[in-house]
N, C-alpha and C positions, 0 to 999 in steps of 0.2 A: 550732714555732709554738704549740707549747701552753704555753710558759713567759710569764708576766706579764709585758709588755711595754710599750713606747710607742715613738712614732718621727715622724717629719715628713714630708709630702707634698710634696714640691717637684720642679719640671722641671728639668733641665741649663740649658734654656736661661734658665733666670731667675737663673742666678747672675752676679756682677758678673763683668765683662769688658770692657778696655777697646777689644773687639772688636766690637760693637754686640749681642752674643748672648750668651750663658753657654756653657762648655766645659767640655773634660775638663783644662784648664789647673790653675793654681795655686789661683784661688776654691773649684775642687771638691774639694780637699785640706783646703781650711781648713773647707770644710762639715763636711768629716767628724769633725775634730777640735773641731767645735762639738757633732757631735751626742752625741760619746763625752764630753765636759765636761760636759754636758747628762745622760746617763742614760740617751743614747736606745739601742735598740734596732735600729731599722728608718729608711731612708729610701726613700721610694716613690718612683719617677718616671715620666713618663707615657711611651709608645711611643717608640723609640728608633729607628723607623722613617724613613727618608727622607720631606721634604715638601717640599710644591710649593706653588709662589706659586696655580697654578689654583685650587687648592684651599684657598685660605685659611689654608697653611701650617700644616694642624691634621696631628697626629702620627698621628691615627686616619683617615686618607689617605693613602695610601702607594702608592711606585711598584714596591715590595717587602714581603715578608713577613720577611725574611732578612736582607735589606743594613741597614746603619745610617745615620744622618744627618750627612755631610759637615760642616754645617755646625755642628757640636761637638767637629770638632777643632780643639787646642788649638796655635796659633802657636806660642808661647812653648816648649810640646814639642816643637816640627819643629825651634826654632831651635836649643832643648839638643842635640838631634840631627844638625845642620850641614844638616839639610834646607832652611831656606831663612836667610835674611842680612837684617840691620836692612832691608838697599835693597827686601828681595821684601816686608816687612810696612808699612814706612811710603811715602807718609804714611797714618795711619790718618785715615779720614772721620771729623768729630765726630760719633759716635752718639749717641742719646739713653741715658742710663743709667736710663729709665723704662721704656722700652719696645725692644720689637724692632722694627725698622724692617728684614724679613724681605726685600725688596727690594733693599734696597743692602747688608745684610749678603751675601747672595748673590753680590752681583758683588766683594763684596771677598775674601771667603773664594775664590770660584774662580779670583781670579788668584791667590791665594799658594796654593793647592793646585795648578796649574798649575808656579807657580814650584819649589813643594816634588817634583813629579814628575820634570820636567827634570833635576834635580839629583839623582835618586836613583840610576839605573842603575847609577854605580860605586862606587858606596859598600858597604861591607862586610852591607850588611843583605840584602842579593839571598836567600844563603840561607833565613831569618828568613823572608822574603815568600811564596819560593818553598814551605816548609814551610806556612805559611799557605792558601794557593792549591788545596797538595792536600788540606787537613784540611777545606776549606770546597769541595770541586768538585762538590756534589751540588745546590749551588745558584749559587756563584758565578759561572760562567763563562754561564749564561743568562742574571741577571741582567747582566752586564756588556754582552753584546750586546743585551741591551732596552734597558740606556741608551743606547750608542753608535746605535743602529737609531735611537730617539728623536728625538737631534739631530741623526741624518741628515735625517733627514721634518719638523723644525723641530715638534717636541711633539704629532705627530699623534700621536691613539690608534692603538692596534695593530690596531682592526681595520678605519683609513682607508688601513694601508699596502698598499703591489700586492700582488697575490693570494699570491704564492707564496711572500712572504714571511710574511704574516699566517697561514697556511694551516703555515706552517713544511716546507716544500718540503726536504729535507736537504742536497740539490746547490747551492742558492740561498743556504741558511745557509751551506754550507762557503765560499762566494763571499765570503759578508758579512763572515766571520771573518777572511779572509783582508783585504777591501778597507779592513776597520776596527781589523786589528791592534792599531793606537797606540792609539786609544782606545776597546779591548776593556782594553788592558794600563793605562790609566792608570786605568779606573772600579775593575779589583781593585787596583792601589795605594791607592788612596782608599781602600776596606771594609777593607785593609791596614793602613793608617793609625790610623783608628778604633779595630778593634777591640784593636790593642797599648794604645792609650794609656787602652780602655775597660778590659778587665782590669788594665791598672797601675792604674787607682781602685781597681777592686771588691777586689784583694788589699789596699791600703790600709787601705778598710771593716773588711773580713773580719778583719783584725790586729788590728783596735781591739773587734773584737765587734761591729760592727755589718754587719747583713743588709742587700741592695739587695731591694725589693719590687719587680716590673717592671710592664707592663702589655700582654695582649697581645688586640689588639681580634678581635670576633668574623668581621669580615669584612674581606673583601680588597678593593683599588681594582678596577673594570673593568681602568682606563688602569696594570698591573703587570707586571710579569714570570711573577708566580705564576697568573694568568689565561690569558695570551698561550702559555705553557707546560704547562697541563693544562684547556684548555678542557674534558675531559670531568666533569670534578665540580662543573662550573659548567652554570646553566640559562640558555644561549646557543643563538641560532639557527644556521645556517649560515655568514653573514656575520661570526660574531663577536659578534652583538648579545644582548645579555639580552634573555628574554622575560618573566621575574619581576625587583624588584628590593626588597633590603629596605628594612624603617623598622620604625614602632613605631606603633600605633593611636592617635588623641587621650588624652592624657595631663596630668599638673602642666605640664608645660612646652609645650605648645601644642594648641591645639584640633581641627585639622586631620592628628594625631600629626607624627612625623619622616619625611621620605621621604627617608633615608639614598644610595637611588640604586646602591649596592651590587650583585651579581648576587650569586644567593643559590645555596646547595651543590646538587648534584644527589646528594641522600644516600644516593642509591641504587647511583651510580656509586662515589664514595666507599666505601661498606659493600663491593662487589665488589672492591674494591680493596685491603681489609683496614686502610683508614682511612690509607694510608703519605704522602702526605699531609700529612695533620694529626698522625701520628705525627713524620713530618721537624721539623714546624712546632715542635711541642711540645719535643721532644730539643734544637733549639736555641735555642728561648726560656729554657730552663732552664740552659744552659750559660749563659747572659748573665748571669741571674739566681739568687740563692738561693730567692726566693717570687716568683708571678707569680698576680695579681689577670687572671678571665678576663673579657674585658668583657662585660656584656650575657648570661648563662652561659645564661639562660631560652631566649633562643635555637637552645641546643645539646639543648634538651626539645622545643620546638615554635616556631616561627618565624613572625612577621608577613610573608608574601610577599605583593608587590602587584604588578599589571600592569603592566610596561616605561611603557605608553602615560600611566597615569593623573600627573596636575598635583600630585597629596596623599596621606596616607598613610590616606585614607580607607576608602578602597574597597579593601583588603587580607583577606587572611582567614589564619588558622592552619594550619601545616603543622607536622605531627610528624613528629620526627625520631628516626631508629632509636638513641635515647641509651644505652638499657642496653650493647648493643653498641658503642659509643662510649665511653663511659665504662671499660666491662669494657677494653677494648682497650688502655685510657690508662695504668687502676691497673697491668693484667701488667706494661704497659712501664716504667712510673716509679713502683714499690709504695709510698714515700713520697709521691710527687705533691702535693708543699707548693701547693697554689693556696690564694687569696683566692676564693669567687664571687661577682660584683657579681650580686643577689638584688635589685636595686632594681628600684620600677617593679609591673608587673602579675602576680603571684604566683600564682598556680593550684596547685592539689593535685599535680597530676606532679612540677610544679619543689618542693617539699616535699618529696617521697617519694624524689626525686634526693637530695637535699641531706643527707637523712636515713639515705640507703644507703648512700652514701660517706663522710659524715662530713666536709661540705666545709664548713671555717667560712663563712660572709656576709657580710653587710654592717649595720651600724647609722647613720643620718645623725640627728644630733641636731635638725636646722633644719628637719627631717619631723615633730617628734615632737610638737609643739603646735599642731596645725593644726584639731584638732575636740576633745570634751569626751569621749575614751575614757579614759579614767583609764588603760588598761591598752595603750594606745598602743604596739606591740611596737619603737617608737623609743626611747622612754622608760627610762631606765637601770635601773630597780628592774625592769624584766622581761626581762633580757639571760639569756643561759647565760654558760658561759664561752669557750664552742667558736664566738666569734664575731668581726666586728673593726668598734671603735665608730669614727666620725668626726664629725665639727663638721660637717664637709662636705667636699662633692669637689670636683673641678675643675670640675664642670658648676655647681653650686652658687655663688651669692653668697658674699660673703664673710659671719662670723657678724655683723661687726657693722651690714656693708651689707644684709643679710638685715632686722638687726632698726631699722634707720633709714630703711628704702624699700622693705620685701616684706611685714615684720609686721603685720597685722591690728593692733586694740588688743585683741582676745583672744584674738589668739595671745600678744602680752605679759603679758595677764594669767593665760594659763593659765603662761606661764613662771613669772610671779610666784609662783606659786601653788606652783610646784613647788618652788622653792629656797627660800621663805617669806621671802622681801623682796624689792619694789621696786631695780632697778638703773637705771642710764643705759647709755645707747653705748656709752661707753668702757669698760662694765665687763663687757659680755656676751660677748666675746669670752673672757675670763679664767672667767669662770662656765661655759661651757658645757664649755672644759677641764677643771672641775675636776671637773663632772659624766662625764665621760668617764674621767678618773683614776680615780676612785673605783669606779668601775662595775666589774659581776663579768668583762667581756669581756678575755678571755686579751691584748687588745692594742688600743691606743690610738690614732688616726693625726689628727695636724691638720695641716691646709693652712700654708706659713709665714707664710701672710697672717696669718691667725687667732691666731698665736702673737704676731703682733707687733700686734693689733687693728686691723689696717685694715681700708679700709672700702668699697665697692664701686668705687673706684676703681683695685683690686688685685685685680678678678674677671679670672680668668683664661681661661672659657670662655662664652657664653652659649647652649644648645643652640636650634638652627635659627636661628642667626645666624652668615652667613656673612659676616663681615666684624669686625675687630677684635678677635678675638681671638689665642690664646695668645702674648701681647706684654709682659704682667706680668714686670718684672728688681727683685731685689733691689736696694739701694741698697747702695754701700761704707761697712762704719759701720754698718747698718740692726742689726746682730746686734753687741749690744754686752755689756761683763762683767752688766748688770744682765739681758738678756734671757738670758745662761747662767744665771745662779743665781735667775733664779725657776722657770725650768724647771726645772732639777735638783732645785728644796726640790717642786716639785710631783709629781716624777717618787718624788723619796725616799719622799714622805708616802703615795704610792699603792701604793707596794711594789712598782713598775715598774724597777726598776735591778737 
């Protein structure tokens, strides 16, 4: 990570697919062979975790910590595979090639995952799966029966279901496993599925030179497997129910902070526990991934906890968390421990002195960096180290140039002006704030692909505490053309990033 770099921020599911969503199909091959054209280095992508329509389909909601997302597997590899036939994928629904439309992509992907199970049983892959099954049973086989349990109870949470089962009763589980067989075995086919067709990319990447950055968010869903399974390092009542829950205190992005809704660690239980865990967690984020950005990392120093009861993320207060011991625990296990820490947000001296003992690069967001008259603004590229990583912006973030046509102050513009020593337009700020990022001493570069291709806030991808309409942003077919390779490569050359 410390070799001079650059790379692109984009989701699976934004790449063209004539499936209503982006996959691990054909599109995500030719990404790669753009970003290796290109110069790049690195492509980021956001959680790879399972999502739910409840939840706004956001990636950082999950019904697991472990399982991956169904609906990025790729057709077109089931069908190389004789897994399913023209008849199980067509007719396809017209999807929008703008947007996800995460509702009926759903129902169409689970009949052909449906269809693709049925058909598998005699196929020569059984051993393949069954190697699979056992390399992954430290997680697999719970998560499976939390699905199947799921759609038995029609999507109750785990802790509406009867007692004994919520409660995890052993005699009652061996019941369930038994009554839910079929589709105990069809949810590990599917995390089956997935994960061959996820490592046949990442070895793709890896061949061409290029690293996958992952993401792996700081908390867990209530409504998971990984909750329902170690209630004790969670701050729950008897019933199941969280008596704390996270978020973040008023901030840039809302006045009332974020009330995430989260139950937050019991890090005491955890520390007795020797952290195994969030050791499990970490050991398989890392197999997924070569780098993995920790969301939210401040968290893992001291935590915003708020009361189950409270409407906002008001009335919260700080709880430290035992990190040295957390941390120490991390490096023994993984002595390279390549993470990203997302450092955004409310900084205090601890999260400093963390950051500082470990040597864990951060984060830079350019569309931070003009916002008051500091000259020395620690967003501002002339006061980087190198041991850091810059962006335009993230997925929570506007895009740069809807940023600067619908967020920008007029001095905020003019401190940009100010900075680059001329006046630009729209269209040109998107290209500026890369160039300031290229050039910049920070070991590694990251833009969103909106930002590469200068759109405009019609290609924001997340809006934080806006539950509704988001991560829906798809590449268009065509959108990455020879001119958008080679100005990226002359700007990737010129920085000394290749």
């Amino acid at each position: 990570m410390s070799q001079r770099g650059s790379g692109i921020l984009m989701h699976v599911t934004s790449l063209p697919s004539p499936y209503g969503i982006g996959d691990l199909g054909p599109a995500a091959y030719r990404f790669a062979d753009f970003l290796a054209e290109s110069g790049q280095r690195y492509w980021q992508v956001l959680p790879m975790s399972p999502t739910t329509l409840l939840q706004g389909s956001s990636p950082y909601s999950s019904v697991s910590a472990f399982a991956c997302n169904p609906l990025l597997i790729s057709p077109e590899s089931l069908k190389e595979r004789g897994l399913l036939t023209d008849s199980d994928i067509n007719p396809v629904p017209e999807f929008s090639q703008t947007r996800v439309d995460f509702r009926a992509v759903t129902d169409h992907k689970t009949r052909m995952l449906d269809a693709a199970y049925k058909r598998f049983k005699p196929v020569q892959d059984r051993d393949e799966y069954l190697g699979f099954c056992s390399q992954n049973s430290h997680w697999l086989g719970d998560f499976a029966l939390f699905a199947a349990l799921r759609t038995r109870f029609e999507g109750k949470t785990w802790n509406e279901w009867p007692v004994e089962i919520r409660d995890r009763n052993p005699e009652i589980l061996d019941d369930m496993r038994f009554q839910l067989r079929d589709e105990i075995e069809k949810e590990k086919f599917i995390q089956f599925l997935f994960y061959r067709q996820w490592f046949g990319l990442k070895n793709y990447c890896n061949d061409k030179g290029i690293q996958i950055i992952g993401d792996i968010p700081i908390y867990v869903s209530l409504d998971s497997s990984d909750v329902w399974g170690d209630r004790a390092i969670f701050k729950l009542d008897d019933n199941g129910k969280p008596t704390f829950v996270a978020g973040v205190p008023p901030d840039y992005f809302s006045v009332t902070g974020q009330l995430w809704g989260n139950p937050v660690y019991n890090w005491a239980a955890c520390k007795e526990s020797g952290f195994k865990w969030w050791l499990r967690r970490m050991e398989h984020t890392l197999s997924l991934f070569d780098i993995v950005r920790i969301d939210h990392i401040r968290g893992l120093v001291a935590y915003w906890e708020v009361p189950a009861k409270e409407k906002t993320a008001i009335n919260g207060c700080w709880v430290e968390v035992p990190h040295r011991d957390f941390f120490d625990a991390m490096v023994k296990r993984f002595p390279e421990f390549p993470i990203i820490a997302e450092d955004l947000g409310l900084i205090t001296p601890d999260v400093k002195e963390m950051m500082t003992r470990y040597g864990f690069p951060g984060m830079k967001v350019l569309l931070f960096a003009f916002g008051d008259d500091n000259g020395d603004h620690p967003y501002r590229p002339h006061t980087y180290e190198n041991n850091c990583v810059v962006y335009t912006g993230t997925h929570d973030n506007n895009t740069v140039r809807g940023w600067f046509e619908g967020e920008a102050r007029e001095e905020d513009r003019r401190r940009l002006f100010a900075y680059i020593g001329r006046e630009i337009g729209a269209e040109e700020t998107s290209r500026e704030l890369i160039e300031l990022a290229m050039k910049s001493a920070a070991d590694m570069a990251m833009f969103p692909m909106q930002d590469i291709l200068g759109l405009g806030e019609e290609a924001r991808m997340n809006t934080p505490a806006d539950g509704e309409g988001n991560w829906g942003w798809r590449l268009l077919p065509g959108q990455i053309d020879s001119d958008v390779t080679t100005r990226l490569l002359a700007a990737t050359q010129a920085s000394g990033r290749v």
